[in-house]
C-alpha positions as CSV (number, residue, x, y, z in Angstrom):
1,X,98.5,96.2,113.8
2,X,96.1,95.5,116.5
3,X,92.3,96.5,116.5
4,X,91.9,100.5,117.2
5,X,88.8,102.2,118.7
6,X,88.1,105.6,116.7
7,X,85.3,108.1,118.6
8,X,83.5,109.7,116.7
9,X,79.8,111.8,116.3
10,X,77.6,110.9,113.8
11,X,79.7,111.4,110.9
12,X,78.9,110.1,107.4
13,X,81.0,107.0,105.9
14,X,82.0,105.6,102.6
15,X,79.2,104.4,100.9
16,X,76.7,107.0,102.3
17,X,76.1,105.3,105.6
18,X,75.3,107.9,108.4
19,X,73.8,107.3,111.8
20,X,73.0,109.7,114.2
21,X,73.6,106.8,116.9
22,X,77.3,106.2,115.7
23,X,79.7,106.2,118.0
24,X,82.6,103.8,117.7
25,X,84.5,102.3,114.7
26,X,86.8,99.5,115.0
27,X,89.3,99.4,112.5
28,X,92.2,96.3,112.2
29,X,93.5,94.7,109.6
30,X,92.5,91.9,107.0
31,X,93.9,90.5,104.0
32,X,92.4,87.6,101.5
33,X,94.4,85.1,99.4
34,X,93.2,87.8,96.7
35,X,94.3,90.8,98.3
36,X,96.9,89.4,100.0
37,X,98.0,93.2,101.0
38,X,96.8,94.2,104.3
39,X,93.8,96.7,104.5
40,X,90.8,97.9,106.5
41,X,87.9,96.0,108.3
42,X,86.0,98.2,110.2
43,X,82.8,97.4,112.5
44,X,80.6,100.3,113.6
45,X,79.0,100.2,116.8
46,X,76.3,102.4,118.2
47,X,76.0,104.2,121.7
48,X,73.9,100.9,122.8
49,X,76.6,98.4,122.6
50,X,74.9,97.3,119.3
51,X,76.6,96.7,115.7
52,X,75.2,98.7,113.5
53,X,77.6,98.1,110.4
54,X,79.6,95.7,109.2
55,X,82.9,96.6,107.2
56,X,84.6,99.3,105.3
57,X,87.2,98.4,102.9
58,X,89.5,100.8,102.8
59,X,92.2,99.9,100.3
60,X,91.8,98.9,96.4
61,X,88.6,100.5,96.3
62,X,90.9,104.1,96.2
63,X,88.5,106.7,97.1
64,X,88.3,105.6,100.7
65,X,91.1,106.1,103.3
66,X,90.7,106.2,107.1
67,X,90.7,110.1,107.0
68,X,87.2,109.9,105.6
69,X,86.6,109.4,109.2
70,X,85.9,113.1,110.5
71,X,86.7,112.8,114.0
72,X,89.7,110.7,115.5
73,X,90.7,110.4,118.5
74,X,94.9,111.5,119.0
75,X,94.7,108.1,120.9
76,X,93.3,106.3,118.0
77,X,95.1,108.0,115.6
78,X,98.0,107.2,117.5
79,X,97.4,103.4,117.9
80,X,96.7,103.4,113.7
81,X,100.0,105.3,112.6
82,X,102.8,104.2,114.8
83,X,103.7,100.8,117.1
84,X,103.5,100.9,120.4
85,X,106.1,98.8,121.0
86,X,108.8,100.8,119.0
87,X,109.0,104.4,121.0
88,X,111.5,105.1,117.7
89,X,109.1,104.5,115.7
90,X,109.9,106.7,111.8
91,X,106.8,105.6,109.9
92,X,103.7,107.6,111.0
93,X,101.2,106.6,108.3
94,X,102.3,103.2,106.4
95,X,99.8,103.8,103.5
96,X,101.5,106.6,102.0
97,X,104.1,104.5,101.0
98,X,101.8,101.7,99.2
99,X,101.8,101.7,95.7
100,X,97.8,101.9,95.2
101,X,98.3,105.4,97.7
102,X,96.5,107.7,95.5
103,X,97.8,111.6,96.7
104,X,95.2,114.7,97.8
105,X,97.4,116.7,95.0
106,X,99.7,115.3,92.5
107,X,103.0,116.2,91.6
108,X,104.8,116.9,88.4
109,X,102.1,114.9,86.1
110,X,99.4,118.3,85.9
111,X,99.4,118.4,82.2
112,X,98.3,114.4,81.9
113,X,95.7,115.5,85.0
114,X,94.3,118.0,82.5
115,X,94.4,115.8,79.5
116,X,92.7,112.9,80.9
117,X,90.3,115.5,82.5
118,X,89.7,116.6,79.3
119,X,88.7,113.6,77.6
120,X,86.1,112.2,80.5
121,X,84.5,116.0,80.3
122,X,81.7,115.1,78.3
123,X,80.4,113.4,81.1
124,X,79.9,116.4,82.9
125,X,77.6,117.3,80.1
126,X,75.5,114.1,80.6
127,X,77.5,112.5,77.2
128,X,79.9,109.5,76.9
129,X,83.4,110.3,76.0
130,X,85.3,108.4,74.1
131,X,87.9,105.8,75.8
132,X,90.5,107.1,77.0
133,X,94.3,105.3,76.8
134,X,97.0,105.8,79.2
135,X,100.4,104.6,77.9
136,X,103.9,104.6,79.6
137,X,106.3,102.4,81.3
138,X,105.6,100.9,85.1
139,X,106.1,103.3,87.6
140,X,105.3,106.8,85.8
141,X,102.1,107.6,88.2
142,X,99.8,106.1,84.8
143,X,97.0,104.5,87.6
144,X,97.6,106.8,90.0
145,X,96.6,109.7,87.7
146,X,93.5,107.7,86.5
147,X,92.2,107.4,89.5
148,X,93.3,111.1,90.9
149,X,91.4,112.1,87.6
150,X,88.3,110.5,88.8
151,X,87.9,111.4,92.3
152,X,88.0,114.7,91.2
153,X,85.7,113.6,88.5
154,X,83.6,112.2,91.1
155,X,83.4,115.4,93.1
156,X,82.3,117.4,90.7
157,X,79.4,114.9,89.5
158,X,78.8,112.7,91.9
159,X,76.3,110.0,90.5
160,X,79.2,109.0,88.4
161,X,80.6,105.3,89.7
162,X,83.8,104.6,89.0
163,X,85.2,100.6,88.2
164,X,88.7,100.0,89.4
165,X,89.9,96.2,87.3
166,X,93.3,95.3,87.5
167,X,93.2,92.5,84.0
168,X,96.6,91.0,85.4
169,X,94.7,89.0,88.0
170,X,91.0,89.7,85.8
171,X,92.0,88.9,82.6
172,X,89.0,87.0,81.5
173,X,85.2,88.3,80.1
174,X,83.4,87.0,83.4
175,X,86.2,88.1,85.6
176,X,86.1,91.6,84.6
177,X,82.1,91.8,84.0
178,X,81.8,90.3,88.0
179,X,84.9,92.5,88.6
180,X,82.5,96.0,87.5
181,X,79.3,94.2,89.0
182,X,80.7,94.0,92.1
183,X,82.0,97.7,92.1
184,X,78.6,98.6,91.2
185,X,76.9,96.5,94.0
186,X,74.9,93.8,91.4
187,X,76.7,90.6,92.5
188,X,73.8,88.9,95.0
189,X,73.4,85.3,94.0
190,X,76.1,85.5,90.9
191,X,78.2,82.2,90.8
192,X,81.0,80.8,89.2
193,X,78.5,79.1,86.9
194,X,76.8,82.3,86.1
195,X,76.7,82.9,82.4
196,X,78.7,85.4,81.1
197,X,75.7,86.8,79.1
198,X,73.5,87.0,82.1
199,X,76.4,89.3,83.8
200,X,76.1,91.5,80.9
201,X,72.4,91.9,80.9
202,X,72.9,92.9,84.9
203,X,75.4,95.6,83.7
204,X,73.4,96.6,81.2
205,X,70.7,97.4,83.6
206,X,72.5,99.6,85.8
207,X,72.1,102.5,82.7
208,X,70.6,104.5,85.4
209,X,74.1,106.7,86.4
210,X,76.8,106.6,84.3
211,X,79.8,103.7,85.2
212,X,83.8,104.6,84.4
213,X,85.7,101.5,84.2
214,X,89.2,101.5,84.8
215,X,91.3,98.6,83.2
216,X,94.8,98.6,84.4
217,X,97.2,96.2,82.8
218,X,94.5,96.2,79.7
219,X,97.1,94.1,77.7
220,X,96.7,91.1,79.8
221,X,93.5,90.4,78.8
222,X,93.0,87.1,77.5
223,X,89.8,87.9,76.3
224,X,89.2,91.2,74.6
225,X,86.0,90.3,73.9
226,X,85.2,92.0,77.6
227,X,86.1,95.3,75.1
228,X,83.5,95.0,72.6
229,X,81.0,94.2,75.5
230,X,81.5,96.9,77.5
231,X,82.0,99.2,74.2
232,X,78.1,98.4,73.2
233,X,76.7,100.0,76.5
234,X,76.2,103.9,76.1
235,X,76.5,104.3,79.7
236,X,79.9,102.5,80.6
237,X,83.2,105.0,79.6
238,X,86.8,103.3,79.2
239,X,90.0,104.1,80.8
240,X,92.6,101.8,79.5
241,X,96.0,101.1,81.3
242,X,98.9,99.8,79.5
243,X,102.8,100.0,78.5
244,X,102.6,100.2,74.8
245,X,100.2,100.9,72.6
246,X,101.7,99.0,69.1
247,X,101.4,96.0,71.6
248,X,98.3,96.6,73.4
249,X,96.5,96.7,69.4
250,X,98.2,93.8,68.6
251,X,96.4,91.7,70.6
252,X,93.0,93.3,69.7
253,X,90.9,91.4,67.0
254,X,89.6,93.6,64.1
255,X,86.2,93.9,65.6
256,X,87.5,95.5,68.9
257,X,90.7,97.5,67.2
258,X,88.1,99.4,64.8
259,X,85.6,100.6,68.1
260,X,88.4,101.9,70.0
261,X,91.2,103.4,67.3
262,X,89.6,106.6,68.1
263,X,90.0,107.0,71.2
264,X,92.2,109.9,73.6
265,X,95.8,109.1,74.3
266,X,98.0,110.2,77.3
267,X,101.1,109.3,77.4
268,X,103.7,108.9,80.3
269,X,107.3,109.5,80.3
270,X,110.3,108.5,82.9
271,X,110.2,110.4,85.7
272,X,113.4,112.6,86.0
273,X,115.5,112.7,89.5
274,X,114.2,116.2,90.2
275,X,110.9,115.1,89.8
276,X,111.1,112.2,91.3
277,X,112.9,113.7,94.5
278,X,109.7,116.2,94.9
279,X,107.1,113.1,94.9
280,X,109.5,111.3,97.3
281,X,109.6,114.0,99.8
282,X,105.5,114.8,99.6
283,X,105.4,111.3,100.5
284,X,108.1,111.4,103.2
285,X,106.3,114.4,104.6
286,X,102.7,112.5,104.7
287,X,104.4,109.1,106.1
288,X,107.3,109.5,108.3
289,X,108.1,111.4,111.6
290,X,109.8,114.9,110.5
291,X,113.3,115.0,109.9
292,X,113.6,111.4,109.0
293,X,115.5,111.8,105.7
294,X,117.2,114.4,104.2
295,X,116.7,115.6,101.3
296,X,119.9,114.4,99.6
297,X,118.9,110.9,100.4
298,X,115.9,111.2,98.5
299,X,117.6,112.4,96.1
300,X,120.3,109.5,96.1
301,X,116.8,107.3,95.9
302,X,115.1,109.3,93.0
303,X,118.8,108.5,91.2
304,X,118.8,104.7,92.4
305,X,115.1,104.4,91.1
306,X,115.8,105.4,87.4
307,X,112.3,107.0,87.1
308,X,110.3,104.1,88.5
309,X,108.2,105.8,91.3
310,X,107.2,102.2,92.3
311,X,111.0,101.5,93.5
312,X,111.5,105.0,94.7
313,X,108.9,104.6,96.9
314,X,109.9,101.1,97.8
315,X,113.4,102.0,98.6
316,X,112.2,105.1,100.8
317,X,109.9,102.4,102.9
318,X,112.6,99.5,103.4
319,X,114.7,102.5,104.4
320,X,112.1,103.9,107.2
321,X,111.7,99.7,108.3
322,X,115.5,99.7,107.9
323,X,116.2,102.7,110.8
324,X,113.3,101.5,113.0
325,X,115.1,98.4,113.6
326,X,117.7,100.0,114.4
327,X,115.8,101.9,117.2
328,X,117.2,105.1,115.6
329,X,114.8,108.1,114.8
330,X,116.2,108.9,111.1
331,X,117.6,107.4,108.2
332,X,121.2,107.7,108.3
333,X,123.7,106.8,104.8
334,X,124.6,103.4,105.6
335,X,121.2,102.2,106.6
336,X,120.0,103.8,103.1
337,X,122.6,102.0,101.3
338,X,121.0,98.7,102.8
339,X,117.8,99.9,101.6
340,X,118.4,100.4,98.0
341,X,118.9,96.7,96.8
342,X,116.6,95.5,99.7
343,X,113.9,98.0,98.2
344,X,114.2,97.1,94.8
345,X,114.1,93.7,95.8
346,X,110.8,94.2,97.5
347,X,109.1,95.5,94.7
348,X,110.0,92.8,92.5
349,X,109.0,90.1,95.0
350,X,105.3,92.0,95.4
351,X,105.1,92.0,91.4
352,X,105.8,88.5,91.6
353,X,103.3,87.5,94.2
354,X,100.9,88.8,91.7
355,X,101.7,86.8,89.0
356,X,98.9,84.0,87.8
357,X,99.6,80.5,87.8
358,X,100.8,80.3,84.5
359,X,103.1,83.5,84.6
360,X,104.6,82.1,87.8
361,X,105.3,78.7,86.4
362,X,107.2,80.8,83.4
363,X,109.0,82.5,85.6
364,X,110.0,79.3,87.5
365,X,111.1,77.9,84.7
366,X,113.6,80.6,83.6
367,X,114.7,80.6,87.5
368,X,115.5,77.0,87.4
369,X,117.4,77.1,83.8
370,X,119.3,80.2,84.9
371,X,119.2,81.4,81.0
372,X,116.9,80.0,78.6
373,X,116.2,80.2,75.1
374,X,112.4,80.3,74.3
375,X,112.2,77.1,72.2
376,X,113.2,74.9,75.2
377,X,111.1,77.4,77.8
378,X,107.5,76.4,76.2
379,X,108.4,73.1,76.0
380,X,109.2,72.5,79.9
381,X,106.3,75.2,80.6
382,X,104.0,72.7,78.6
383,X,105.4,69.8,80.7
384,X,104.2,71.2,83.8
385,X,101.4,72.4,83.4
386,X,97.8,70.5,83.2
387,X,96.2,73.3,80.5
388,X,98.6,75.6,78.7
389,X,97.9,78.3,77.0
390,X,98.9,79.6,73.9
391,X,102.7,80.5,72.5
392,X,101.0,84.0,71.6
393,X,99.9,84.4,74.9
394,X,103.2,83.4,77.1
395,X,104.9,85.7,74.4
396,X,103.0,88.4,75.9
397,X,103.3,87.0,79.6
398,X,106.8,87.5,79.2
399,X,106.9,91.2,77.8
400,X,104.8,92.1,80.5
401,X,107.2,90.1,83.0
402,X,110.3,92.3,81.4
403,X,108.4,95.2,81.8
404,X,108.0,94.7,85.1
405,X,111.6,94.0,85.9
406,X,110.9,90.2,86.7
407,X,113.1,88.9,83.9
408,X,115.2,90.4,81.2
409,X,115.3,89.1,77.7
410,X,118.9,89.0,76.2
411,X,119.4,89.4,72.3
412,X,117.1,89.4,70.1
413,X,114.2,87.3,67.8
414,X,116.3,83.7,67.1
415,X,119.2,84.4,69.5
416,X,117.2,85.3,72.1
417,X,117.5,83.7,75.7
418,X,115.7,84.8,79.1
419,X,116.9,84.8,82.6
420,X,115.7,86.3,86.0
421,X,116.8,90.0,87.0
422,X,117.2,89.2,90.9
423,X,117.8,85.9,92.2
424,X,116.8,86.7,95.8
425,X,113.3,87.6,94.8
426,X,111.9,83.8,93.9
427,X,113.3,82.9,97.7
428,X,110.9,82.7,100.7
């Protein structure tokens, strides 16, 4: 997407940056070998000529989207939402279709919104809840309601700061400390070789507003230790993320099982079609040109989905890419019949691209062997790696990979042999 000019009067930005000389925003895209999804760089410029700013992320922070920008010109606007060089262009605003999208309103998932809402309303009140647990299988809305829950949170009180950690790609003690510090702006001169004790004295100090920390994919952690830390300070409040919660305690040592037994549960289930037809069409209405799909086709979606939102709204995008290259203005049936395997093939190979060195040399492993029983699996993971980790821990690599969709594990305890779901997605 090339660089756009937005116009604009002395509006206020993330962050709380306001200038009565703003005039110009530059928005284009940037991705890191982190976030290797594009999002937002913007640089603000004032009525001189002169940079005033220097960027605004606008993605995987959550609360910040480019409509925070009050004024924009139809030009702009324009230039953001749709190519200039397709005149058939169907998508009008890609980031509706992103799975870190996070809705003005949600659909069909009001009572979790209240029950989550619930448990963080002692903050209101200036006291600490306790943690809060959000359990379900992928694709039931389980991070998209947490962090709903807490922009309205933030709304209401607004010196709360809010922590977004994903422990898939954080899943140690100083990743996830540096992960909060750096929500919380208290990284300046931490390095790699910063103690992990000093990073918890810095988070200690910021008791002066109250932090919620999100941990999405909690079970990944490799260290729960990072629990009990952020457990002792009365001002940080937990929101835990996972699939299970007999296997999420499992992997919890006494010391942090006995702190956080107590704590609120909400839990997710499958979508059903109806339900996940209405989502589909909120987000059709938001992202592509009206009339684009009909409603039984996101209906034959919701079906093809199986209550995974994530692949509903994967196969709704690859079929929006899928008509535009066509140079036709909607979806028609055989161009969503294309899009269903494509879609679904699309998610996976995103999951995958997220997967850490070790997880991806699993999976590799299982790709190579075609079917593999787990015996011979560790022993060529073990071969080709420098520093493996534990059997305990690729154990729960490979849950998480099944629940994801990655691979699918056939029979069970001594019989049991692993193999990949889609072939296609491991190809570049």
């Amino acid at each position: 997407m090339p660089t756009t000019e937005f116009t604009t009067s002395g509006i206020g930005l993330e962050g709380g940056f306001q200038s009565p000389r703003l005039d110009r925003v530059f928005v284009g895209p940037r991705s890191t070998p982190r976030h290797p999804v594009v999002f937002y760089s913007a640089s603000v410029v004032g009525r001189r000529g002169e940079k005033l700013g220097t960027r605004l992320e606008f993605v995987d922070k959550s609360y910040a989207t480019i409509a925070n920008l009050s004024e924009v010109s139809e030009t702009a606007r324009r230039g953001l939402r749709g190519s200039p060089r397709n005149p058939r262009a169907v998508i009008v605003d890609d980031r509706v279709l992103r799975e870190d999208f996070v809705p003005s309103e949600v659909v069909h998932r009001h009572d979790e919104v209240n029950r989550l809402s619930e448990a963080l309303e002692p903050l209101v009140y200036g006291r600490r809840p306790d943690p809060a647990f959000l359990f379900g299988p992928t694709g039931v809305g389980k991070t998209c309601i947490a962090r709903y829950a807490l922009t309205q949170l933030c709304k209401q009180e607004p010196d709360v700061r809010v922590a977004y950690v994903n422990c898939w790609q954080e899943y140690t003690r100083f990743r996830v400390l540096y992960s909060i510090l750096e929500s919380v702006g208290r990284t300046t001169g931490v390095h790699r070789s910063t103690p992990k004790d000093e990073l918890f004295g810095r988070l200690s100090a910021t008791d002066d507003r109250p932090v919620v920390v999100i941990l999405d994919e909690v079970d990944q952690l490799e260290e729960t230790g990072a629990l009990y830390d952020l457990h002792r300070l009365a001002h940080v409040s937990l929101v835990m993320i996972a699939n299970r919660e007999d296997e999420l305690f499992a992997g919890f040592d006494d010391r942090v099982r006995s702190r956080l037994r107590a704590g609120s549960r909400v839990r997710f289930d499958r979508y059903g079609t109806d339900e996940l037809a209405a989502i589909l069409e909120k987000r059709a209405e938001k992202a592509l040109e009206p009339n684009a799909i009909g409603d039984e086709q996101l209906r034959t979606i919701a079906d093809a989905a199986s209550g995974d939102a994530r692949v509903g709204i994967g196969i709704l995008r690859s079929a929006a890419l899928g008509a535009e290259r066509q140079g036709i203005a909607s979806v028609t049936d055989s161009v969503l019949e294309e899009a269903i395997p494509s879609g679904r093939t699309a998610v996976r190979r995103r999951t995958l691209e997220g997967l850490i060195e070790h997880q991806r040399v699993l999976y590799d492993v299982i790709a190579d062997a075609s079917e593999i029983e787990p015996g011979e699996l560790y022993a060529t993971y073990e071969r080709r790696v420098e520093e493996p980790k534990t059997r305990r821990t690729l154990r729960n690599y490979l849950t998480k990979m099944v629940h994801y969709d990655l691979i699918e594990a056939v029979g069970k305890r001594r019989g049991r042999t692993y193999r990949v779901v889609d072939e296609e997605v491991g190809e570049s």
